[in-house]
BAKERO-8525 format. One record per residue: chain; x, y, z of N, C-alpha, C, O in turn. Coordinates in nm, 4 decimals. Atoms other than C-alpha are relative to their C-alpha. Example, Ala and Ser with C-alpha at 12.3 -4.5 7.8 and 13.67 -1.06 7.14 Angstrom:
BEGIN
   chain       n_xx       n_yy       n_zz      ca_xx      ca_yy      ca_zz       c_xx       c_yy       c_zz       o_xx       o_yy       o_zz
       A     0.0890    -0.1190     0.0000     1.2300    -0.4500     0.7800     0.0900     0.1200     0.0000     0.1936     0.1181     0.0665
       A    -0.0820    -0.1190    -0.0060     1.3670    -0.1060     0.7140    -0.0770     0.1090     0.0730    -0.0261     0.2198     0.0899
This chain:
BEGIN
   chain       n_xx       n_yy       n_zz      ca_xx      ca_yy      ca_zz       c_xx       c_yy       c_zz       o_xx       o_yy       o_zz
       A    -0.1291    -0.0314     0.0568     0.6143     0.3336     4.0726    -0.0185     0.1045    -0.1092    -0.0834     0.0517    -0.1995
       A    -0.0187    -0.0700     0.0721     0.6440     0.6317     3.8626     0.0833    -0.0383    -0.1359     0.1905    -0.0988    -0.1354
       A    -0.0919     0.0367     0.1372     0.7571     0.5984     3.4854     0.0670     0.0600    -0.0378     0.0519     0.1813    -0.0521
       A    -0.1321    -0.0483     0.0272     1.0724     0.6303     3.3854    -0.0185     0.0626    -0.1489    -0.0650     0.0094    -0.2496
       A    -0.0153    -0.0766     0.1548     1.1195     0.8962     3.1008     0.1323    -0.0217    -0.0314     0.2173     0.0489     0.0230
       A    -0.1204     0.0490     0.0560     1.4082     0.7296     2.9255     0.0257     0.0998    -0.1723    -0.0480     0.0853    -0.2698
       A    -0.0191    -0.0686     0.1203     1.5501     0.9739     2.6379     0.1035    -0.0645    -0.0682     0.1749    -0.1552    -0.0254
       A    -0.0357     0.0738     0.1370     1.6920     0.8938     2.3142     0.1970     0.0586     0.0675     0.2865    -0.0245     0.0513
       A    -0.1222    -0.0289     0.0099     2.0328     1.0644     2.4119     0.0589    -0.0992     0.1421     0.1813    -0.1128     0.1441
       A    -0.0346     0.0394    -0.1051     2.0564     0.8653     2.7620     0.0241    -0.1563    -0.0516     0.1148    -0.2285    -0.0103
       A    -0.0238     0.1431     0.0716     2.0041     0.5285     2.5396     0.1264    -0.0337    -0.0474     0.1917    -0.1347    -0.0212
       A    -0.1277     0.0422     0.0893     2.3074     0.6122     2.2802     0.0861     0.0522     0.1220     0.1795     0.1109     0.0673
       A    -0.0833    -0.0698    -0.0419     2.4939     0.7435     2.5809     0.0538    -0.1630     0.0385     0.1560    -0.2149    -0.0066
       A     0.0065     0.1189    -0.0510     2.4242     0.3856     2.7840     0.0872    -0.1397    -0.1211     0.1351    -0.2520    -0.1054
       A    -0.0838     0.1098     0.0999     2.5742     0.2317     2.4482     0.0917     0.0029    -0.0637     0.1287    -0.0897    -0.1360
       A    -0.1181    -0.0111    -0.0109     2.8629     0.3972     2.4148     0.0953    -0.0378     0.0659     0.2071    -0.0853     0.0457
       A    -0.1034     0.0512    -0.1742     2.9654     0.3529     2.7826     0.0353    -0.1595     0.0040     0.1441    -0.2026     0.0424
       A    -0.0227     0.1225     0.0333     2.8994    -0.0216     2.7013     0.1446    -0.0329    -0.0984     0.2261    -0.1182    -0.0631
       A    -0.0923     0.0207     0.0412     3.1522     0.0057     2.4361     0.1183     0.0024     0.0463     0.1922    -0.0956     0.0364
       A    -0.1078    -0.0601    -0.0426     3.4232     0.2070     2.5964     0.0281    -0.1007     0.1319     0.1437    -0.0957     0.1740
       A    -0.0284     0.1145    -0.1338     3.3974    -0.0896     2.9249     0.0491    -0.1116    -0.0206     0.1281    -0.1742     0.0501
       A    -0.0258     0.0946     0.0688     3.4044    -0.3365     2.6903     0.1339    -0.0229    -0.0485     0.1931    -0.1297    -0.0327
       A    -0.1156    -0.0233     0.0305     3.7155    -0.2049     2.5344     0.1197    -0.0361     0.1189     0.2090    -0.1206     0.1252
       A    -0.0654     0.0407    -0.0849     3.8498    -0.1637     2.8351     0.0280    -0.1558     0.0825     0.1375    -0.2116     0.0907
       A     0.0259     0.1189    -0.0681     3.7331    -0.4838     3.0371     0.0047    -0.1330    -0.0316     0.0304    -0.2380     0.0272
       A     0.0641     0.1369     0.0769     3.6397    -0.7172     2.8126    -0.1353    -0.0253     0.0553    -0.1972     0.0751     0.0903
       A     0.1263     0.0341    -0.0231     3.3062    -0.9205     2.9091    -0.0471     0.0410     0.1618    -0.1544     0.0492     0.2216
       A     0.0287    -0.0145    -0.1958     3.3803    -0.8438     3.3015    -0.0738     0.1488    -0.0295    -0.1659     0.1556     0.0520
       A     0.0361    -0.1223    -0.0364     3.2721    -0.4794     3.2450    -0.1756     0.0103    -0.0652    -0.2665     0.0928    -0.0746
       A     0.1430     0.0262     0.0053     2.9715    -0.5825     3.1540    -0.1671    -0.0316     0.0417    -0.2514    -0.0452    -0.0470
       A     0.1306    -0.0850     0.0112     0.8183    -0.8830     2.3712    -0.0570    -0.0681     0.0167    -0.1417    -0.0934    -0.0690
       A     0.1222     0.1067    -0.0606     0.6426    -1.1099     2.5297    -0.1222     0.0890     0.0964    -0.1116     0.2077     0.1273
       A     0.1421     0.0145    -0.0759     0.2968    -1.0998     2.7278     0.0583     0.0848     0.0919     0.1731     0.1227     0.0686
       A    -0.0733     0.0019    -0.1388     0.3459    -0.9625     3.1045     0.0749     0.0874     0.0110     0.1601     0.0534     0.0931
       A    -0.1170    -0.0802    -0.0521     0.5661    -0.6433     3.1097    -0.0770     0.0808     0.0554    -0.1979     0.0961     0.0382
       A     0.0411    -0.1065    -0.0735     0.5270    -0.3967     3.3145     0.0074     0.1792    -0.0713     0.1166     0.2024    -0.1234
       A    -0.0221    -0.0905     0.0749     0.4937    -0.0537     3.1651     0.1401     0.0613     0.0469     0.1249     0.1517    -0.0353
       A    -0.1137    -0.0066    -0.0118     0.8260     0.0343     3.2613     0.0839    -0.0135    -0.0972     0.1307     0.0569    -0.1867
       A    -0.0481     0.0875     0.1409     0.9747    -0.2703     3.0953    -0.0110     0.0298    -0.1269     0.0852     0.0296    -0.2037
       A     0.0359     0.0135     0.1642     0.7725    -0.2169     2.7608     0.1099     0.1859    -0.0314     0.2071     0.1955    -0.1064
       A    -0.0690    -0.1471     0.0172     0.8943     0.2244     2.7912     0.1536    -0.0544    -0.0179     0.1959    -0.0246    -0.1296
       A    -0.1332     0.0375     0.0227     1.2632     0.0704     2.8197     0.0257    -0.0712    -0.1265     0.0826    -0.0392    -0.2308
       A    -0.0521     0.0471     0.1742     1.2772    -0.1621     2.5638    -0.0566     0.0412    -0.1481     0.0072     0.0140    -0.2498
       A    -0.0313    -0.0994     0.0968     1.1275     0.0460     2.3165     0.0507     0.1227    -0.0385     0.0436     0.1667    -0.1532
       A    -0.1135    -0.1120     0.0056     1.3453     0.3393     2.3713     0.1420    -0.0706    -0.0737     0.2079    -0.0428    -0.1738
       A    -0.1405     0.0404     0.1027     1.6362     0.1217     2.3021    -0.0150    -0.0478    -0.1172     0.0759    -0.0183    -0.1948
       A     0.0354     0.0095     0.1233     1.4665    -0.0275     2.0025    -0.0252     0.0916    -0.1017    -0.0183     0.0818    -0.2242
       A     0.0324    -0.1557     0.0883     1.3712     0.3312     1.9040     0.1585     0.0583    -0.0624     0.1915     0.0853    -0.1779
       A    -0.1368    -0.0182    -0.0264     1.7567     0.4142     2.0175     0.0805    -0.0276    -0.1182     0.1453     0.0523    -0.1858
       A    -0.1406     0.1169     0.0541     1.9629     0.1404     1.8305     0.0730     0.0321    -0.1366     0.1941     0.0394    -0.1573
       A    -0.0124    -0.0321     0.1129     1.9397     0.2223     1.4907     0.0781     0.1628    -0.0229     0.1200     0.1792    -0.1375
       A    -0.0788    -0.0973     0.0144     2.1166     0.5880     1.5400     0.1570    -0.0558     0.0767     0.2689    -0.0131     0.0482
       A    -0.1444     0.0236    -0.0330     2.3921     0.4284     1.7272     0.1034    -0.0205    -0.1372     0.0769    -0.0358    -0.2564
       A    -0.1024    -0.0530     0.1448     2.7061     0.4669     1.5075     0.0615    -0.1105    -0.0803     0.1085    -0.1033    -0.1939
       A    -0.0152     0.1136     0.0716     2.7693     0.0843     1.4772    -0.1491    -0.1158     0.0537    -0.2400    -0.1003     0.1352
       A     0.1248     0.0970     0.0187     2.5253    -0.2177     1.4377    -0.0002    -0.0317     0.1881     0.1064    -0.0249     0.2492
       A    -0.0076     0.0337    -0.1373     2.4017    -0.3164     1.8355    -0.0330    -0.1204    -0.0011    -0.1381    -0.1647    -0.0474
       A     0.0288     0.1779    -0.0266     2.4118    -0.6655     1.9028    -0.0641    -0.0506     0.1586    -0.0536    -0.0051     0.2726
       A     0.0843     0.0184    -0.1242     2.1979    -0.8443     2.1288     0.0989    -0.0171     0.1343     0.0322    -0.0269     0.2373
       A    -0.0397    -0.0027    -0.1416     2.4803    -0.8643     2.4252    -0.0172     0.1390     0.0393    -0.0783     0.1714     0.1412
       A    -0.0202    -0.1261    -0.0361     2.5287    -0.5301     2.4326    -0.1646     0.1092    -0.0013    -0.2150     0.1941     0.0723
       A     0.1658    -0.0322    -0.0547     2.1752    -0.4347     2.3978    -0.0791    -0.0437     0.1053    -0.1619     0.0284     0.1610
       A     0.0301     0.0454    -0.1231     2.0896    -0.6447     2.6566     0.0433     0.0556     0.1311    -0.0216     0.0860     0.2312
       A    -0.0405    -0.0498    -0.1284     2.3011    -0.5342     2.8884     0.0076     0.1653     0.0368     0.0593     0.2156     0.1365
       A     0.0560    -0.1267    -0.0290     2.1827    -0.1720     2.8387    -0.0891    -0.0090     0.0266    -0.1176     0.0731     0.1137
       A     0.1608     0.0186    -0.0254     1.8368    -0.2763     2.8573     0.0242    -0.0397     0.1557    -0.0195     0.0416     0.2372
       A    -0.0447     0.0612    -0.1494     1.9521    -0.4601     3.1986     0.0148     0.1255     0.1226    -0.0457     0.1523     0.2264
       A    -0.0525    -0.1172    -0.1218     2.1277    -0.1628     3.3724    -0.1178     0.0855    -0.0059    -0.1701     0.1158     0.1014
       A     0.1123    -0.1186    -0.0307     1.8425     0.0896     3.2765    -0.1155    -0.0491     0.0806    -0.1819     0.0222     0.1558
       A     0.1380     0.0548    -0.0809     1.5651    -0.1754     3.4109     0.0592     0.0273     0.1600    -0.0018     0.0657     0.2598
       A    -0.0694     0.0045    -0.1905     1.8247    -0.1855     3.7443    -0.0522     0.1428     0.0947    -0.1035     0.1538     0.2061
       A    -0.0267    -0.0762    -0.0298     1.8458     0.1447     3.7500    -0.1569     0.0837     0.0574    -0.1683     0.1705     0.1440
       A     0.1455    -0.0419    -0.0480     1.4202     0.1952     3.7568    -0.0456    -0.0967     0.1048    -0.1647    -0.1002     0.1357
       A     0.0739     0.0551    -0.1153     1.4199    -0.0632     4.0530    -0.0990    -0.1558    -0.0687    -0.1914    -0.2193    -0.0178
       A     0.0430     0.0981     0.1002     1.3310    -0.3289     3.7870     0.1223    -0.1213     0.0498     0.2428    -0.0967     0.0468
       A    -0.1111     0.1365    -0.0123     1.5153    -0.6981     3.8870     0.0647    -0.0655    -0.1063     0.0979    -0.1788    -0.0713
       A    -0.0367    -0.0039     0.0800     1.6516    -0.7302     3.5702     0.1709    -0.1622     0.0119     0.2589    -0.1917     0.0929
       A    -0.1428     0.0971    -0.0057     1.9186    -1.0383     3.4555     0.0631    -0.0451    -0.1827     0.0246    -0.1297    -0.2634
       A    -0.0527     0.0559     0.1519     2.1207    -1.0573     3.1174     0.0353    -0.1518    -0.0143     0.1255    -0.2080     0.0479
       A    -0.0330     0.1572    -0.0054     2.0988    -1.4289     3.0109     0.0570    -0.0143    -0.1453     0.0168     0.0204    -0.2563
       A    -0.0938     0.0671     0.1123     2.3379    -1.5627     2.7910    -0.0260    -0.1737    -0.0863     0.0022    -0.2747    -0.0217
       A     0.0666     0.1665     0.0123     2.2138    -1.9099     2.6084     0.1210    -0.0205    -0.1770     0.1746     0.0653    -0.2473
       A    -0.0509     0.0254     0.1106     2.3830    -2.1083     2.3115    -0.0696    -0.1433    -0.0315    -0.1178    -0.2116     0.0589
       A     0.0102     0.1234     0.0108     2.3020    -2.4275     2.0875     0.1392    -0.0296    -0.0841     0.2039     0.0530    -0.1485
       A    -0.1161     0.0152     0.0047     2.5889    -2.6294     2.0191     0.0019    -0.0389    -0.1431     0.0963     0.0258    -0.1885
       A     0.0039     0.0193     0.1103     2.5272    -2.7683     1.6544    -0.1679     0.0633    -0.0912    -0.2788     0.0289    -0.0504
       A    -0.1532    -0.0864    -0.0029     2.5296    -2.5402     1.4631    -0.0169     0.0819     0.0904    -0.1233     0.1117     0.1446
       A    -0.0038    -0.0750    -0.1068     2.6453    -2.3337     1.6856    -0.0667     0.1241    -0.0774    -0.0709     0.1490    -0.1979
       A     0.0772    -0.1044     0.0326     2.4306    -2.0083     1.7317     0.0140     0.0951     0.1961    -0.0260     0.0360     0.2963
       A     0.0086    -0.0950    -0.1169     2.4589    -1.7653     2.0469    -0.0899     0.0747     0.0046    -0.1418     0.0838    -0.1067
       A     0.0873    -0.0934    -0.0438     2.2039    -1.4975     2.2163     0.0109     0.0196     0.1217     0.0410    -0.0487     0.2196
       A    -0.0096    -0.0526    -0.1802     2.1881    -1.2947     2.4937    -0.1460     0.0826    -0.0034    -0.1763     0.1550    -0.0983
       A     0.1293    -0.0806    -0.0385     1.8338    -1.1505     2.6358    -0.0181     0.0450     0.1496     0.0492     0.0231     0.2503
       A    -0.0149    -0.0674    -0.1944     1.7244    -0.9727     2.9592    -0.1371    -0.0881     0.0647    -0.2226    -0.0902    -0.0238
       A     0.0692     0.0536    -0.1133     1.4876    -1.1601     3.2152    -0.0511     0.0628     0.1202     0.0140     0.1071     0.2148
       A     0.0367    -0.0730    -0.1554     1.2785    -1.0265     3.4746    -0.0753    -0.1209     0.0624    -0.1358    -0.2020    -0.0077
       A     0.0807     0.1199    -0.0788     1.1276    -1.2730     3.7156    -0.0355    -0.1409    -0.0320    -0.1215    -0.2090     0.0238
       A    -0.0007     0.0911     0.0488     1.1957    -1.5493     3.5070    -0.0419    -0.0233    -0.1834    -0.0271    -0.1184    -0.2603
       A     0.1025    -0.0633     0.1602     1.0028    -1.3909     3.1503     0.1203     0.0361    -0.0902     0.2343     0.0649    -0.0538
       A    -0.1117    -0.1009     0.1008     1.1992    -1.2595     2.8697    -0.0593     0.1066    -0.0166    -0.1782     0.1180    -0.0465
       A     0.0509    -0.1493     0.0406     1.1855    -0.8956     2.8349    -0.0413     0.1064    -0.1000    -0.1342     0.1847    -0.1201
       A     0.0116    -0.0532     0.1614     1.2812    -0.7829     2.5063     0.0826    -0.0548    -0.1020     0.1656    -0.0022    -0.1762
       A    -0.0166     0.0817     0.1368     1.3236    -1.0834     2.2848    -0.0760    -0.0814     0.0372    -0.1354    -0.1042     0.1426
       A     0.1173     0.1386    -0.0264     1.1405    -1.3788     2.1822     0.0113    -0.0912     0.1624     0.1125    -0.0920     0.2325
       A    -0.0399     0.1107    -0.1121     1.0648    -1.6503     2.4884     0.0566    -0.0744    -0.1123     0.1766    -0.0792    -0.0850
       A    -0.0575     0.0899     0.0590     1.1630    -1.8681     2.2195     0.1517    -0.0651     0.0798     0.1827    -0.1727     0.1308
       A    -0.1729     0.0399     0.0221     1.5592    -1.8346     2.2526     0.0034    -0.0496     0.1566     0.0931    -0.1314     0.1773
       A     0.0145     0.0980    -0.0808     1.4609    -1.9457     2.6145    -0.0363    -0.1472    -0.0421     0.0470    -0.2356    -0.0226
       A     0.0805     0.1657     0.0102     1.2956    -2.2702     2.5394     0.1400    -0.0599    -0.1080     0.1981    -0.1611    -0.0688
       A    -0.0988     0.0698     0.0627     1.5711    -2.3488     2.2666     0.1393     0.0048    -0.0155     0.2139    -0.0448    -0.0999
       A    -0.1732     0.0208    -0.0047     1.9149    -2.2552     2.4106     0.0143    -0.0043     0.0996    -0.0600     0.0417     0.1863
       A     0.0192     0.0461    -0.0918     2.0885    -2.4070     2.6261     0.1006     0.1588     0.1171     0.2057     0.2116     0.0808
       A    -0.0807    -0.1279    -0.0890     2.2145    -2.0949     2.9257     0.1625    -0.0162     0.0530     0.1992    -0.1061     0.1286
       A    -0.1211    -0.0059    -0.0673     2.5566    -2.0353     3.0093     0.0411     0.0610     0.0976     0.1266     0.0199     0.1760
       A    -0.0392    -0.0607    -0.1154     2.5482    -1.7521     3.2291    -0.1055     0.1336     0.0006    -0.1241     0.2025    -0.0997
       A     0.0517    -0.0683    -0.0733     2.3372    -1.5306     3.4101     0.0897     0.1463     0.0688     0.2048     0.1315     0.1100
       A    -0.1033    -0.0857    -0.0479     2.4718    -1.1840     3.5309    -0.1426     0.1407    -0.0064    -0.1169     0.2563     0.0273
């Protein structure tokens, strides 16, 4: 598989478009061990990325840029959504083959999933 050269302007573009779907759609338009160099080139582009975006990026919406760009290199990619109920606390991370991609495994092991996408 050839590596994807992911640029800094294709990142904030990917997280605009997120916004502007969002707006529109609502939710419908929407570092561990083990990556593949791919994986690791993606999620530090958007980690490189995030911080010029024009508002703060929160892990759904980072996720689900990280998601489409892994799709888009042929990467099986799945935004998982998890929560614990007292106190309540939410997260969303991306999944490849069952791994977390680019957040702790932790927020696997200690929330419980709501939805997959």
């Amino acid at each position: 598989m050839a590596r994807p050269s992911i640029s800094l302007f294709r990142v904030l573009w990917e997280l605009l478009r997120y916004d502007i779907l969002f707006a529109l759609r609502g939710m419908e338009g929407v570092r561990p061990a083990a990556l593949t160099s791919a994986e690791r080139e993606i999620c530090a582009a958007m980690q490189s990325a995030a911080p010029f975006y024009w508002k703060r990026v929160r892990c759904l919406q980072r996720s689900t840029v990280t998601a489409r760009l892994m799709r888009e290199q042929g990467i099986p990619a799945e935004v998982v959504i998890g929560y614990r109920p007292v106190p309540f606390f939410s997260h969303a991370w991306v999944e490849v083959g069952g791994r977390v991609s680019n957040d702790s495994p932790v927020y696997k092991m200690q929330l419980q999933i709501v939805d997959r996408f």
